[in-house]
N, C-alpha and C positions, 0 to 999 in steps of 0.2 A: 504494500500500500504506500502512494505517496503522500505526502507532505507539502504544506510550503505555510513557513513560519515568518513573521515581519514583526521584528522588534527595535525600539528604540532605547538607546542608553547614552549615558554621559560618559565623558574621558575624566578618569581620575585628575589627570595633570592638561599641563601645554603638549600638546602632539607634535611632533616635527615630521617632515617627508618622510625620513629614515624609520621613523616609528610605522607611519602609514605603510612604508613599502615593504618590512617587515612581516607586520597581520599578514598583509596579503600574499608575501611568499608561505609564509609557511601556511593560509587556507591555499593555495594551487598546491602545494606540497603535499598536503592532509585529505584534501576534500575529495580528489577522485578518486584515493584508493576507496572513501566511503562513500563513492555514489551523489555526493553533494553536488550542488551547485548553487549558484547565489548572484547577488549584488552588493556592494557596501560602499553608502553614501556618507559622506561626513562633509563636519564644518568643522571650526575650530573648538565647538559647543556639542558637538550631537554624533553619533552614530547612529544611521539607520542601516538595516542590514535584514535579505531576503534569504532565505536559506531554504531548500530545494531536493528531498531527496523521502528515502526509507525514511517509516516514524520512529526509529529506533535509533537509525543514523543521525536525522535532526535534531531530538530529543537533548542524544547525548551529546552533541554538539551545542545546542541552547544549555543545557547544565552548566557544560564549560566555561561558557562565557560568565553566567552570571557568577563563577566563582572565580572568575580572571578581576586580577586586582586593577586593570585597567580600564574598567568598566565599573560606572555607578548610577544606580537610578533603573535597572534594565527592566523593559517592559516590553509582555507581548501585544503587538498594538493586531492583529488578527495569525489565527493559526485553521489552518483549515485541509481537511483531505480532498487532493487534487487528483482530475483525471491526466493530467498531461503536466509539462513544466512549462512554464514560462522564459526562463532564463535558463533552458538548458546549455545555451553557448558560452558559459561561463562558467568554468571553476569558480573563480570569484573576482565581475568585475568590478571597476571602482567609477565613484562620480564625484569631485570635490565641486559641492555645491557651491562653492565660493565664484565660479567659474559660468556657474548658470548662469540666464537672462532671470533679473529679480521681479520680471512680471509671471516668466513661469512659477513660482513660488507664491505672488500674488491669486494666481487661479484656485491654487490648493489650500493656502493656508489666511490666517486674518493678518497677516503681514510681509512683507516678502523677506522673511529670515524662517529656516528653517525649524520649526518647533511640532513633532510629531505629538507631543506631549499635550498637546494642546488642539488639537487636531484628530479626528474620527480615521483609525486603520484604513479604511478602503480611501478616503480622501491622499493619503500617504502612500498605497498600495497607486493610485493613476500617480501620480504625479512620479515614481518609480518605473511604470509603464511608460509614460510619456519622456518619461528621461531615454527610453529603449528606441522609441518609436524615432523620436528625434536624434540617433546616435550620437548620443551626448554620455554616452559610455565611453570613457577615458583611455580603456586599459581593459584586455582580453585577454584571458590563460584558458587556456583548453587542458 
């Protein structure tokens, strides 16, 4: 059975590049021996993040996080069983929201900074889509 999990959490600290392009080597590292696959958007405030696979695989992968010290505040904003994936073309790829057009952000949220937290799943779940549709996906690992 699959999955696809959409959660939002805060960075412990300041983020640097080197930090972001770390997570993401080791999820292309990690995630296909487990079937995953994903998206992970971030700001200098926010990680959002799609995760895509077995409910078993997901699962234990969302556990993970919320017990990784670099994550605070972590919330499922929708979890649901999928007939298909979405983001199967990504191990895990990346969007630094900072880079968007701040009307796109506008459509989805009550201001054009990104606050999932404050904001209904499926409104966060398009505006993730729309980041796809618009390849506005930064960075692809198979």
């Amino acid at each position: 059975m699959l999955v696809r999990c959409l959660y939002a959490s805060r960075p412990s600290g300041p983020l640097s590049t080197q930090q972001i392009d770390l997570i993401l080597e080791q999820s292309r590292r990690n995630n296909p021996r487990a079937g995953v696959t994903g998206i992970l958007c971030y700001t200098e405030h926010v990680f959002i993040q799609v995760l895509e696979g077995g409910r078993d695989e997901v699962c234990e992968l969302f556990n993970g996080i919320v017990r990784d010290d670099r994550h605070l505040d972590v919330r499922i904003l929708v979890y649901e069983e999928i007939l298909e994936r979405r983001f199967s073309n990504w191990s895990m790829g990346k969007v630094d929201i900072s880079k968007v057009n701040m009307g796109l952000l506008l459509k989805y949220f009550k201001k054009a900074d990104l606050n999932p937290f404050d904001a209904s799943g499926q409104a966060t779940m398009a505006l993730i889509q729309e980041l796809v549709a618009t390849a506005a996906i930064a960075s692809r690992g198979g």
